[in-house]
C-alpha positions, 0 to 999 in steps of 0.5 A, spaced: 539 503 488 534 507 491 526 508 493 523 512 488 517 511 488 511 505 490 505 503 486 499 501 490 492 498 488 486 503 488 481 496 491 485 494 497 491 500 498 496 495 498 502 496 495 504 491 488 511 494 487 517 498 489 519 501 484 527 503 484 532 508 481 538 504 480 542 510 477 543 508 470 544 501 471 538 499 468 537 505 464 531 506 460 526 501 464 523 501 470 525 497 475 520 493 479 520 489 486 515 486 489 513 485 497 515 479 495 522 480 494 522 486 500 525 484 507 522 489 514 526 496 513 531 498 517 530 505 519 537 505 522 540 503 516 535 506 512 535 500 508 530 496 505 533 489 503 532 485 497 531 478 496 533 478 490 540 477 486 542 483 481 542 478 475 535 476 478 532 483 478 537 484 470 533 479 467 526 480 470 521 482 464 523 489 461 518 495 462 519 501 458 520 508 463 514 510 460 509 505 459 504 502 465 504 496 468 499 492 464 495 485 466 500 482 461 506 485 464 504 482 470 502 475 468 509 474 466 513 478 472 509 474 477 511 467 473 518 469 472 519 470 479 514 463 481 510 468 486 503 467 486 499 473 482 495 478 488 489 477 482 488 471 483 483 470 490 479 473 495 483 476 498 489 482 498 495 477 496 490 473 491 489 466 494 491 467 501 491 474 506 498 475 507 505 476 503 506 468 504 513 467 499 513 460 499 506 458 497 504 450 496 502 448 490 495 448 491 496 456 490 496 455 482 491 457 479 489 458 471 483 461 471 482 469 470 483 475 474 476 476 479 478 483 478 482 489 474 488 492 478 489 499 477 495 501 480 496 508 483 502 512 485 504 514 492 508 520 488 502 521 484 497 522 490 501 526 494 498 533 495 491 530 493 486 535 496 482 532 502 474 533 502 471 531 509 463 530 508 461 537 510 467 541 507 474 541 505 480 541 509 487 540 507 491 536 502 495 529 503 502 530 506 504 523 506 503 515 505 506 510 512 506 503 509 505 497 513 512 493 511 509 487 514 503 485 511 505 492 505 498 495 506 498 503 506 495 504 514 494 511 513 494 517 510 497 523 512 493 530 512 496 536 512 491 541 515 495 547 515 490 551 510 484 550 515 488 551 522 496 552 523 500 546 526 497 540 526 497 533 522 491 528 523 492 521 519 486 517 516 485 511 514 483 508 507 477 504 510 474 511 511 475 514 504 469 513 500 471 515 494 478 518 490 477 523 484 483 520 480 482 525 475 480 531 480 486 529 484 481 529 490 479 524 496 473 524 499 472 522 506 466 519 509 468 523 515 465 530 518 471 535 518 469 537 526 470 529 527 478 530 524 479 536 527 478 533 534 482 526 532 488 525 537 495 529 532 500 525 529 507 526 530 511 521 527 515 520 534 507 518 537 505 513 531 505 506 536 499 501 538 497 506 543 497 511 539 491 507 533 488 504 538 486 511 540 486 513 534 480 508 531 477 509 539 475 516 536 473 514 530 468 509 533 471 504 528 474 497 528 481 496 529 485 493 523 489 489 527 483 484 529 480 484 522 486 482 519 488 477 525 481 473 524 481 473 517 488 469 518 485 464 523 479 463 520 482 462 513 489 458 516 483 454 520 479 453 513 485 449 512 488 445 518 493 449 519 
């Protein structure tokens, strides 16, 4: 099938779900595949492989087209499949801080959630307002997921409304908070700040490109962060 949309958490913006169109295949319910399941795209091929057999993704646990993605529904998908639930732990995926597909068995953990996830759609948040500390200034063009680690890395801004011909990207850690119901993202970030930020062109989005980016914004590097999470949490582990 298809890439129809993504459904992310609203606590770590990582996305929990693809959620795919099998053109009536499966007719009547939502077919979900975890980043557990997916492969790194191929942009050539404009592919996202799967892991997973057909039989496998037919007999998953059934939900309804138009019915939310539950605690319950997801304690039974996750034991379905045997991955180790992104709610259960300290960090983004649960127990450990990364996609890890072959857990050990000291991964299993029956105690309750430390959280309640509420999943949003990338569909949905798209063409959301952007409101800067000072004053408005563009709506949300677009997501880029990180399909690695499966964190959305930034949003893109359009700003066409406030000055012609520029796209600027902001990061989640620099939202201080979403109006779900407003449709409205406020940012902890003053608008001249965005306007002077580096312009982003999709062709221009590489690590030369962020390191300016979080240079302009005098804030840290999501790679560090996240490369000494691992360590230290591999290290607490002997691995």
């Amino acid at each position: 099938g298809k890439a129809r949309d993504f459904l992310f958490d609203d606590k770590y913006w990582t996305v929990r779900y693809l959620v795919a169109d099998t053109g009536g295949w499966l007719a009547g319910r939502n077919v979900l595949i975890s980043p557990y399941a997916l492969e790194p795209a191929s942009d050539a091929e404009r592919v996202l492989p799967v892991n997973l057999t057909k039989k496998q993704i037919e007999d998953s646990p059934s939900l309804q087209s138009d019915q939310p993605v539950s605690r319950q529904y997801e304690a039974h998908y996750y034991g379905y499949y045997g991955w180790p639930n992104y709610a259960f732990g300290p960090f983004a995926w649960g127990a450990y801080p990364y996609v890890l597909r072959h857990p050990p068995d000291e991964a299993a953990v029956d105690v309750e959630p430390d959280w309640d996830p509420h999943l949003r759609s990338t569909t949905a948040v798209t063409g959301y307002h952007i409101q800067a500390l000072d004053a408005e200034l563009g709506h949300v063009e677009d997501l880029i997921i990180d399909d690695e680690t499966w964190s959305i890395r930034y949003l893109v801004v359009d700003t066409k409304n406030w000055w012609p011909g520029k796209s600027v990207l902001v990061s989640p850690q620099w939202i201080d908070r979403v109006s779900w119901e407003g449709a409205k993202v406020y940012l902890n970030l003053p608008r001249e700040r965005i306007k002077q930020a580096p312009e982003y062109r999709p062709e221009s989005l590489n690590r030369d490109y962020e390191t300016s980016l979080y240079h302009h914004y005098d804030r840290p590097a999501y790679w560090k962060d996240e490369r000494a999470t691992r360590e230290k949490w591999a290290a607490a582990r002997g691995l």
